[in-house]
C-alpha positions in Angstrom: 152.4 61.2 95.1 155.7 62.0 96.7 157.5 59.4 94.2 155.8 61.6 91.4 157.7 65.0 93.4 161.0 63.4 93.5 160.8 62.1 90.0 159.6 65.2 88.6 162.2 67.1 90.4 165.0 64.5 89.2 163.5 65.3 85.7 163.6 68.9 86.1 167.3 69.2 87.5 168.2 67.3 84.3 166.5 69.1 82.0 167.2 72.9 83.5 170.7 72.7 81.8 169.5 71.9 78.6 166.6 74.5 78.7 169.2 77.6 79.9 168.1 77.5 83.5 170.2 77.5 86.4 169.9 75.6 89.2 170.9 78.1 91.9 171.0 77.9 96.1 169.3 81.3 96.8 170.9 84.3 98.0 173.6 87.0 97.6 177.2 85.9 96.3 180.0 88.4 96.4 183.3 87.9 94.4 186.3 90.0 92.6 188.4 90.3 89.2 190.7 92.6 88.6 189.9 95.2 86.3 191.7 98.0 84.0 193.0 99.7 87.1 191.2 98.2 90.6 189.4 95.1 91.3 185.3 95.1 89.8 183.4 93.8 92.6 180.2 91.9 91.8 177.2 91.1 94.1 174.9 88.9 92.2 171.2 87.7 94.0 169.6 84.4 92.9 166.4 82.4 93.5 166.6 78.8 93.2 166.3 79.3 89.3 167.3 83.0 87.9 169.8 86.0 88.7 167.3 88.6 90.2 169.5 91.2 91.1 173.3 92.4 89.9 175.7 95.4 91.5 178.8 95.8 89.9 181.0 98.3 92.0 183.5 99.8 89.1 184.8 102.6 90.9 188.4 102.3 91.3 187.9 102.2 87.2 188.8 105.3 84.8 186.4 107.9 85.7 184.5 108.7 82.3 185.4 105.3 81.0 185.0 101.9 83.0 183.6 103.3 86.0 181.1 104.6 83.8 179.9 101.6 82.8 178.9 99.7 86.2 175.0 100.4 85.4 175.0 99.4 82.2 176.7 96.3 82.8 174.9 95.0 85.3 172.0 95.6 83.6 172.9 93.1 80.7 174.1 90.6 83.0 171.0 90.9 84.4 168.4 90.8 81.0 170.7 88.5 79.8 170.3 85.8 82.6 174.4 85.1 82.2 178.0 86.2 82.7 177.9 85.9 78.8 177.1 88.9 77.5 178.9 91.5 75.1 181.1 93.9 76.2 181.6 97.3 75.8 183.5 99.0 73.7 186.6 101.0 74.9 186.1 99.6 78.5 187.0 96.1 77.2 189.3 95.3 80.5 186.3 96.7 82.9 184.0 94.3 80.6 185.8 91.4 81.5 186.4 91.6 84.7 182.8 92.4 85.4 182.3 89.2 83.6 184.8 86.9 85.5 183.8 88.2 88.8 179.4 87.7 88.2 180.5 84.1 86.8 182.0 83.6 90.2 179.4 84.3 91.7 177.3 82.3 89.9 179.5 79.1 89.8 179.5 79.8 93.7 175.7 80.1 93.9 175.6 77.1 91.5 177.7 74.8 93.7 180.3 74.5 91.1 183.1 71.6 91.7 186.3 72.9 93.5 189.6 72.8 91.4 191.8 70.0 92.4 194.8 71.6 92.0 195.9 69.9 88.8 196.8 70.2 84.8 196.9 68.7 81.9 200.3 69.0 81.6 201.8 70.9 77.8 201.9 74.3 76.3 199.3 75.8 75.9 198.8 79.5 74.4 197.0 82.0 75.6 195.9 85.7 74.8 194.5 89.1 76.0 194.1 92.2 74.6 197.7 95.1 75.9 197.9 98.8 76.0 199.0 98.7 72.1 197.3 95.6 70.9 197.6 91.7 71.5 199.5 89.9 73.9 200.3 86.3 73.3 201.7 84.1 76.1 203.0 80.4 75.9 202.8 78.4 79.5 203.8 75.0 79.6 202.3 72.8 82.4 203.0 69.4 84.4 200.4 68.0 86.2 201.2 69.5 89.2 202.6 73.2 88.5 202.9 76.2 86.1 206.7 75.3 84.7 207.1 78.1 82.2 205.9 81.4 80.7 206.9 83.1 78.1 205.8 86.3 76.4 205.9 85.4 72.9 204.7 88.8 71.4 203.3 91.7 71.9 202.9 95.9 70.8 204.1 97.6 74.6 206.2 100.0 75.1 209.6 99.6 75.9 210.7 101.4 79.2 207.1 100.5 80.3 206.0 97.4 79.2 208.9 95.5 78.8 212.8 96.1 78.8 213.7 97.3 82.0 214.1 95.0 85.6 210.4 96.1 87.0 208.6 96.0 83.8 206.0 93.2 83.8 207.2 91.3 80.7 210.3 91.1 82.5 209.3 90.5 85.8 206.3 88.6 85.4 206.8 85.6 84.3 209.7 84.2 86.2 207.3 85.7 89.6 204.6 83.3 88.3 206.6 80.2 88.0 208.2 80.7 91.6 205.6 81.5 93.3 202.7 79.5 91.1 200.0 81.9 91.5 198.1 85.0 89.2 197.5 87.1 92.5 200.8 89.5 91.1 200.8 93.0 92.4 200.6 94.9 89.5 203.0 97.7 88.5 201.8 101.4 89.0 202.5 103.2 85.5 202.0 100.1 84.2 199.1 98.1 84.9 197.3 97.5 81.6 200.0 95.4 80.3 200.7 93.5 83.7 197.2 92.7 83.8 197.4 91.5 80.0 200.2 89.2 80.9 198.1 87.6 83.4 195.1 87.7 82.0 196.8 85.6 79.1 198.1 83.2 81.8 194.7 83.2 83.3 193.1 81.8 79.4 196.0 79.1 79.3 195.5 77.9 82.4 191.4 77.5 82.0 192.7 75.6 78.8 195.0 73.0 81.2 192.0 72.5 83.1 193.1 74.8 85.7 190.9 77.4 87.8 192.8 81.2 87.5 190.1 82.4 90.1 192.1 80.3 92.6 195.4 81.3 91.3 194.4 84.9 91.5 193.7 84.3 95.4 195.9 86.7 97.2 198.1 85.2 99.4 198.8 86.4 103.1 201.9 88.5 103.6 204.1 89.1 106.2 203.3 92.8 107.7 206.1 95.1 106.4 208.7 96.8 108.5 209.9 100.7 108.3 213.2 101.1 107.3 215.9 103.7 107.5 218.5 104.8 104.5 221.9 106.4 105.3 223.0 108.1 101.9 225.2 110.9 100.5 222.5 111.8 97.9 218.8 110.9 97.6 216.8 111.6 94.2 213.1 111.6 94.3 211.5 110.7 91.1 212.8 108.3 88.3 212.1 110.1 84.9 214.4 111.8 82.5 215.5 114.2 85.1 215.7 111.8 88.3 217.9 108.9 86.1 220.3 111.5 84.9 220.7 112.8 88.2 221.3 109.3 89.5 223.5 108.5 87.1 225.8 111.2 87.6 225.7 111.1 91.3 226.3 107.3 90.9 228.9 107.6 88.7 230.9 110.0 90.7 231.6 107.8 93.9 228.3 109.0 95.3 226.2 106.4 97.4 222.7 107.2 96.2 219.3 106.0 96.8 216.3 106.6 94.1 213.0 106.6 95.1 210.1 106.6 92.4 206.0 106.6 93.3 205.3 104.6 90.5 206.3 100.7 90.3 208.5 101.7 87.4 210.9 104.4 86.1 210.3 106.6 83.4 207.5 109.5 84.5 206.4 111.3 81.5 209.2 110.6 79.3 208.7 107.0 78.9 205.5 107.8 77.5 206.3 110.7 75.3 207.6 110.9 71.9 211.1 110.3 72.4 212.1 113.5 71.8 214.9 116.2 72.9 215.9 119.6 71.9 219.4 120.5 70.9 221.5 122.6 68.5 224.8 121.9 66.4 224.6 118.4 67.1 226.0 115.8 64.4 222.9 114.8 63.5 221.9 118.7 62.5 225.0 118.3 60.2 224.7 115.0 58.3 221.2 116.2 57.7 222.1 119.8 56.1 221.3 122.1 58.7 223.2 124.7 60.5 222.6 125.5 63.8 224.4 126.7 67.0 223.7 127.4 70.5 223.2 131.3 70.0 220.7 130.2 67.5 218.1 127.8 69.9 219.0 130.6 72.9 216.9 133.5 70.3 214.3 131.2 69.5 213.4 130.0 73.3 213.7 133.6 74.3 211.4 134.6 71.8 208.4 132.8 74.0 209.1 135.4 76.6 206.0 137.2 76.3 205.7 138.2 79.8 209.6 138.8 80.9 209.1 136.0 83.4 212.0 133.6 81.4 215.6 133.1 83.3 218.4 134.2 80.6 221.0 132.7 82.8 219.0 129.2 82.9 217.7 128.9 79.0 221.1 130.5 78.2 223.0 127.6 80.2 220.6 124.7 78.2 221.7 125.8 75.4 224.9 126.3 75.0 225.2 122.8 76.8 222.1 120.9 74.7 224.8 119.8 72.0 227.1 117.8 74.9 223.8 116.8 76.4 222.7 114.7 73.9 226.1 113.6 73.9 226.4 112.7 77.1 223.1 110.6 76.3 224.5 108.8 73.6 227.5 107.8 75.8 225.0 105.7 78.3 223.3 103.8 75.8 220.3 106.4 74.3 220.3 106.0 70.6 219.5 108.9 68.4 217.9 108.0 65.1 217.6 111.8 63.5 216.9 115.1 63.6 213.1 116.1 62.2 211.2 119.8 62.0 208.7 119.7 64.6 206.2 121.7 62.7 207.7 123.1 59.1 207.2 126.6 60.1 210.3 125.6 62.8 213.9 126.3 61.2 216.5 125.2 61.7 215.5 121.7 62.4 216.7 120.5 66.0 214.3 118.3 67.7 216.1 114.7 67.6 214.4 111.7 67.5 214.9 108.4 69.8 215.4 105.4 67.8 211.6 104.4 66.3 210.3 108.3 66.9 209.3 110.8 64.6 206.1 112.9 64.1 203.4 113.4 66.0 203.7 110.1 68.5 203.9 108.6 71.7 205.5 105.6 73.5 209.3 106.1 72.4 210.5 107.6 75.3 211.7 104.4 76.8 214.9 104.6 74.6 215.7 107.2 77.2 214.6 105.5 80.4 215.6 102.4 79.7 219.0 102.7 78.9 219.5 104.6 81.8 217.6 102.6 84.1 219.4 99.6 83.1 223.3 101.6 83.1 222.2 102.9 86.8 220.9 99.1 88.0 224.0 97.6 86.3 226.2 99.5 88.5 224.6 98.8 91.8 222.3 101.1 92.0 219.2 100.7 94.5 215.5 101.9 93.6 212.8 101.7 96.1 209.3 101.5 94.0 206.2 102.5 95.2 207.3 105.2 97.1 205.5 108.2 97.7 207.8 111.1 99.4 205.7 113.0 101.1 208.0 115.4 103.9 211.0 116.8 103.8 213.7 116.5 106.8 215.3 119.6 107.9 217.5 120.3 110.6 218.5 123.4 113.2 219.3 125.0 110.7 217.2 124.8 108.5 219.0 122.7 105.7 217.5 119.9 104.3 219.1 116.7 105.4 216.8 113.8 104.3 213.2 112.6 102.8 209.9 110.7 105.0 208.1 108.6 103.2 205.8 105.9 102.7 205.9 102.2 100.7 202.6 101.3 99.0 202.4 98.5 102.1 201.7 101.0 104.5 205.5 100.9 105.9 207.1 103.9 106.3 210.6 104.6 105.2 213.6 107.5 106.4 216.1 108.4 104.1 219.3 110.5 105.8 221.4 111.7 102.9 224.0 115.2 102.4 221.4 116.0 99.3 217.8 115.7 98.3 217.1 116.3 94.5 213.5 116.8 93.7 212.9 115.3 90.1 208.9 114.3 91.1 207.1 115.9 88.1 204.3 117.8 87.4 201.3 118.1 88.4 199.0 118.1 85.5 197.1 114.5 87.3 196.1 117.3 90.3 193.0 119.0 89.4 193.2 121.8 91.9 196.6 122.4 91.3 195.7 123.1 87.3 192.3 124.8 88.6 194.9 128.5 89.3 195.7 128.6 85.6 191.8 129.6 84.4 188.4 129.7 85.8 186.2 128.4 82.7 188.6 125.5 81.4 188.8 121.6 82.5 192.3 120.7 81.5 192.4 116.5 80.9 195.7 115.1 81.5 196.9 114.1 77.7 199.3 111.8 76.3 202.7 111.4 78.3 201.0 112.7 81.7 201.4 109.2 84.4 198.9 108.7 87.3 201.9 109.8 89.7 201.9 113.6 88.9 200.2 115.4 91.4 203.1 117.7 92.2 204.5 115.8 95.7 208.0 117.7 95.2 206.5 121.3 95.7 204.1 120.2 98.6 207.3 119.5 99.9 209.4 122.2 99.2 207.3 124.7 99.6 206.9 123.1 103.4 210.4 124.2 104.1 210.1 127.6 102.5 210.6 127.4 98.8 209.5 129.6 96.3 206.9 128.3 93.8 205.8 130.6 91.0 202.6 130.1 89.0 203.0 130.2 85.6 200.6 132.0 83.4 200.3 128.8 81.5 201.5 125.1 81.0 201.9 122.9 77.6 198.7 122.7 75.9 196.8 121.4 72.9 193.2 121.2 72.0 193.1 118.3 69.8 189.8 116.0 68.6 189.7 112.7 69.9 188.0 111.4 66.5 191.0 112.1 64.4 193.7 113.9 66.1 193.7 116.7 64.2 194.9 119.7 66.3 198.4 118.3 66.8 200.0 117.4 63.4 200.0 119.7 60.2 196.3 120.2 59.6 196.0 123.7 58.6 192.4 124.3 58.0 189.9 126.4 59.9 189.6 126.4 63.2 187.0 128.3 64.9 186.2 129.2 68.7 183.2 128.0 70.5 182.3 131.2 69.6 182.4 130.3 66.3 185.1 132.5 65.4 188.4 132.1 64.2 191.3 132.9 66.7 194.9 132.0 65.1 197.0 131.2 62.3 195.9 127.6 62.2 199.3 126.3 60.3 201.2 126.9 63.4 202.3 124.2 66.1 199.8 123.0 68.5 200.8 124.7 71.6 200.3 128.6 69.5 197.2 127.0 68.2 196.0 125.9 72.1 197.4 128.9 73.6 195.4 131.1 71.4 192.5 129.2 71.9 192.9 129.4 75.6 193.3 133.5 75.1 190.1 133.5 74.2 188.5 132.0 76.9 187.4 128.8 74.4 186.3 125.7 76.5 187.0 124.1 73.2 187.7 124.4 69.8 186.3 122.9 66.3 187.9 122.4 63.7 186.0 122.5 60.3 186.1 120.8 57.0 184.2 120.3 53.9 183.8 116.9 51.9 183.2 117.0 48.2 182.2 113.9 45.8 183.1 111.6 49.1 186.7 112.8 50.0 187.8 115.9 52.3 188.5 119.4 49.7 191.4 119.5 52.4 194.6 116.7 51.6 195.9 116.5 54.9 195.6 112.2 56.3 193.8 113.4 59.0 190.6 115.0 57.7 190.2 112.2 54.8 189.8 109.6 57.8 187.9 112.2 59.4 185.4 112.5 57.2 184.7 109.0 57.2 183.2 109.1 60.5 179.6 109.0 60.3 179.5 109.9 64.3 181.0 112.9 63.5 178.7 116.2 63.4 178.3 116.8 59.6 176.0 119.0 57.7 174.9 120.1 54.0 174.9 123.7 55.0 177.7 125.3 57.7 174.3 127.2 59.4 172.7 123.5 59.6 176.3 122.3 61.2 176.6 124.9 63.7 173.3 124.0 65.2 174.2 120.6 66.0 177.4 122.1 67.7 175.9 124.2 69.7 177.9 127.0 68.0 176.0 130.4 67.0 175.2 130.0 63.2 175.5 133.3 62.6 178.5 133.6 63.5 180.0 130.8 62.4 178.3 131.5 58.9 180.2 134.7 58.6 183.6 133.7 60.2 183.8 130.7 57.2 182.3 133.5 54.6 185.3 135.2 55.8 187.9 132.6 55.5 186.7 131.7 52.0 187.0 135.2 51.1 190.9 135.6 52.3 191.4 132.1 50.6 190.1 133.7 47.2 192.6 136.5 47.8 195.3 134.2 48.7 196.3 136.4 51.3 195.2 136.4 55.0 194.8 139.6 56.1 193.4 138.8 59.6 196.2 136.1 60.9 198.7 136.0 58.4 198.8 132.1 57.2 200.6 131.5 54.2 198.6 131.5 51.3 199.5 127.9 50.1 197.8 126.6 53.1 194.7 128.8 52.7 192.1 126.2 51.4 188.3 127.4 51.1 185.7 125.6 53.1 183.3 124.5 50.3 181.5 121.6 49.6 179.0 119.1 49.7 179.1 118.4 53.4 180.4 120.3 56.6 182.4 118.5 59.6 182.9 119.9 62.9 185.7 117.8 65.3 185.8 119.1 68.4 189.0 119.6 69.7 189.0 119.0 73.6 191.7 120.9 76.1 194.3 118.7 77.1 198.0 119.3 78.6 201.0 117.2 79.8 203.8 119.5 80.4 203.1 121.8 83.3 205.3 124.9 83.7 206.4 127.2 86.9 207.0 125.6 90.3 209.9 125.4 92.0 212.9 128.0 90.8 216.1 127.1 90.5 219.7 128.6 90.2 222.2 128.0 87.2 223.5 125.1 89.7 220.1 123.3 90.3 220.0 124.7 93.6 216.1 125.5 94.9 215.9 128.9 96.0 213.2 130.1 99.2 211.2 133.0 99.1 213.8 135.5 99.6 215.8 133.7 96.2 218.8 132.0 98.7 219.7 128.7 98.2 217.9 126.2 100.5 220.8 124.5 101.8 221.0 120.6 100.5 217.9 120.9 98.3 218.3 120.7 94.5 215.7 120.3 91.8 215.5 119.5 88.3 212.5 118.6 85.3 209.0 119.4 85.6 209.2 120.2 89.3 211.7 123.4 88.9 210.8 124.4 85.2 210.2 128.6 86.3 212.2 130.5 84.1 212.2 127.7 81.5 209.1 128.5 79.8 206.5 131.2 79.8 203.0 130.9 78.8 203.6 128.5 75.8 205.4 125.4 75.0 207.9 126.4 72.1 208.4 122.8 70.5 209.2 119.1 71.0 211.9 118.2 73.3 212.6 121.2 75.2 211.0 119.3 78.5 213.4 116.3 78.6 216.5 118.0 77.2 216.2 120.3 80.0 215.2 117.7 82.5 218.6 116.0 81.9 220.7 118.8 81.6 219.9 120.5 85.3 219.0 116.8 86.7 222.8 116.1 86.0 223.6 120.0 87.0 222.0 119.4 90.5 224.1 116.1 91.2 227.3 117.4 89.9 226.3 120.5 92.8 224.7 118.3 95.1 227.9 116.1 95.3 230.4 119.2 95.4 228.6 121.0 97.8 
């Protein structure tokens, strides 16, 4: 009888594999993967057969997004007896990290064969999916060791992805090779394409027989010592407004010392348009236009709606932006043109970064890096990952240095003559945001990086500056479906009201702000297909319409019900619009006639346009000379500011057009060095 078992039970272990079962040591089997933004922890349960229980903690994930999705995950792994399962969509990094870390824990529970620490030595290619699409490696292999990687192509961004020292294209590969291990701390600002890079290393090295799990192993580090920095200037924060200051302080004998909270330079300009204001420039000329100073000064005034701009510091900006850009152009930033913003903008003075133009993202590097590179070149030391967080004062009550703290723990002292402020905004700080309204949820959109939580007025304010809230920041309501809201689109746009608010063919901001005026959570935008295609021509809506996700309707009563709009109301505001269209004048908002296209058709759409901002306005207030002024408007002695940080008296309650952030973030980052290094 027990030669029956044991034969049976030989039989059965041979033919589990074949059948789909597992033969599993029961229990509870914990392991990791690194996900989109934090490592995916899974804790998978087995009986000596099947997977009867699976957690997935996702937390560190995108709230909304991957962390979302822990439940739902673990409840395929789980009907799905296997780490194989689909993943899903928009969460794809989540998805496979969830997947590597429950196979883990099943080869684990399984009793899977230990690596042996050898290759198949050749090349071998391998891919993954980064921020702009896919990333192709090459790693070549001895027996023994990882002897090359090379990124062979890929869609990041420069400034972010690749071209600067820090980036991970740059930096990762050579770390891999020394080192000979995945477990690479990834770069804040820039982790999706540092985990691409080695989540491509990870597939070639499966393919040389090779275990990545092991490789991705963290290894034990020393513990990390405090230090202490004697400087003439220090400049917190490394975007448009921090480099330029560096730069200048740098390049006038100064002995400076940049600190950015990120593992890479850039802030919001590397991940914005590429974009900067200025007027009588070259570029204006080759292209036809004339422009001058006094010119750009009337139009940025003309945003003034509640006498809360500075003359003196718009007026300054202005009649500088022309050397400004120069001044770019000498350290490496190439301007491609100059383009209208929005056609109802004359003259035409926003200038684009080499690769810009329109509506986009992603250029900005061909600021940042350029100047990240020029201030490296030339000796210049950048500690990353370093989060300011006090300012030093003395008896007196001048500032005289910085506290603050490495992402190890260590802490670190910086002595210096001058302090410029260049940390941001604050648009990633939901209480900070909360002042400007009591019925909206702002989402940080487009250029807005994870390290803008408004550090540099904590601090300032700490040691008695002024910090004025704005009565509004840069917004745009815009649908996630099909961007319209933020190009040209200029049909009707109602309230969630489900009335109509605005001009609709003016820029974004005057569209958001107007939205906003009308205490609108949101906004929808709404379009009629006829015989297939959208009555209205703009690219947008065509694609739009194509979406069958999209709310659409044969009757605008029928559509407004499945918005949760008033129908009503809605019914009579598009009777209205039709109406003024048939005119060809519109009496209510003024839109030019030519863009005054009825709303009638077959079918209805409804996109709804969601709140979003990036630019945050007000803060810290500054002098003609970058100095930061207290509550009492004196100068804080050795405390400058420039960018996002210090933008009172720059802007009012609406953004007036493209590149008026970093064209202004340069000028007075440069104003407060060339002051900070006089004084």
């Amino acid at each position: 009888m027990k030669k029956s078992i044991v034969a049976l039970a030989l039989i059965m272990c041979m033919i589990m594999p074949a059948m789909g079962m597992a033969a599993y040591t029961p229990g509870e089997y914990t392991a990791e993967a690194q996900g989109f933004s934090s490592a995916v922890k899974a804790t998978v349960t087995v009986d000596g057969e099947a997977i009867t229980a699976v957690a997935l903690d996702v937390s560190g994930e995108t709230q909304g997004f991957g962390a979302a999705q822990g439940e739902a995950l673990a409840a395929a792994f789980l009907e799905k007896q296997s780490a194989e399962i689909d993943g899903v969509s928009g969460v794809t990094l989540t998805s496979n990290a969830a997947k590597a870390a429950v196979q883990k824990a099943l080869d684990e529970a399984a009793g899977a064969a230990g690596w042996d620490g050898t290759y198949t030595a050749g090349t071998y290619t391998g891919v993954a999916a980064g921020k702009n699409g896919e990333m192709t490696v090459e790693v070549t292999f001895t027996e023994n060791a990882i002897a090359d990687v090379k990124v062979v192509s890929h869609k990041e961004n420069l400034g972010l992805g690749y071209g600067v020292p820090n980036a991970p294209i740059d930096a990762f590969p050579g770390k891999i090779v020394a080192d000979q291990t995945l477990a690479i701390d990834v770069v804040t600002n820039a982790t999706v394409t540092g985990n691409a890079i080695i989540a491509a290393v990870a597939d070639a090295v499966a393919q040389a027989g090779g275990d990545p799990e092991v490789l991705k192993a963290p290894a034990q580090k020393a513990a990390a010592e405090d230090q202490v920095y004697d400087v003439d200037v220090v400049v917190v924060g490394a975007g448009a407004a921090g480099l330029s200051a560096a730069i200048t302080a740098q390049e006038a004998g100064a002995n400076v010392l940049l600190l950015e909270k990120g593992g890479i330079t850039g802030g919001s300009t590397v991940r914005s348009g590429g974009k900067i204001l200025a007027a009588g420039t070259p570029w204006q000329e080759k292209q036809g236009y004339t422009d001058n100073a006094d010119m750009m000064y009337e139009y940025l005034m003309s945003f003034d709606r509640d006498d809360i701009m500075n003359e003196k510091l718009v007026r300054a900006f202005c009649d500088a932006s022309a050397e400004n850009l120069q001044w770019l152009e000498d350290r490496g930033v190439m301007v491609q043109d100059v383009e209208y913003i929005h056609s109802s903008i004359t003259p035409w003075r926003v200038h684009n970064t080499m690769g810009g133009g329109g509506q986009t993202s992603g250029h900005g590097g061909q600021f940042t890096a350029p100047l990240t590179n020029l201030y490296a070149d030339k000796g210049g030391k950048t500690l990353y990952n370093c989060c300011a967080e006090e300012l030093i004062t003395n008896e007196a009550g001048a500032v005289v240095g910085v506290k603050a703290t490495m992402a190890d723990g260590s802490k670190v002292t910086v002595n210096a003559k001058g302090v410029i402020l260049c940390t941001g905004g604050y648009a990633q700080n939901p209480d900070m945001l909360a002042k400007y309204s009591d019925f909206l949820t702002y989402t940080p959109y487009g250029s807005v990086p994870m390290t803008n939580t408004g550090d540099g007025l904590t601090m300032a304010v700490a040691v008695g500056a002024k910090n004025f809230d704005a009565p509004g920041l840069q917004l745009v309501y815009v649908s996630y479906d099909c961007y319209c809201g933020i190009n040209e689109e200029s049909g009707l746009i109602v309230s969630e009201d489900g009335l109509r608010v605005v001009d609709e063919y003016t820029y974004q901001s005057h569209v958001a702000t107007a939205l906003a005026d009308a205490k609108s959570t949101y906004g929808f935008y709404i379009a009629a297909k006829k015989d297939g295609m959208a009555v209205e021509p703009y690219p947008m809506i065509q694609w739009g319409v194509t979406m069958e996700h999209v709310p659409h309707a044969a009757t605008i009563g029928e559509l407004a019900g499945m918005i949760g709009v008033d129908a009503a109301a809605l019914e009579a505001t598009v009777a209205r619009y039709n109406e003024l269209c048939a005119k060809g004048v519109d009496e209510d908002f003024g839109k030019p006639a030519q863009y005054m296209i009825p709303v009638e058709g077959d079918e209805y759409y409804a996109f709804r346009m969601t709140p979003g901002t990036s630019v945050t306005f007000g803060g810290l207030e500054i002098d003609v000379n970058g100095r930061v002024l207290d509550t009492e408007n004196k100068p804080i002695p050795g405390l400058y500011a420039a960018g996002e940080v210090a933008f009172t008296g720059l802007f009012d309650a609406e953004y007036p057009c493209c590149g008026m952030a970093i064209g202004s973030a340069v000028y007075y980052g440069r104003v407060a060095a060339m002051t900070a290094i006089a004084e």
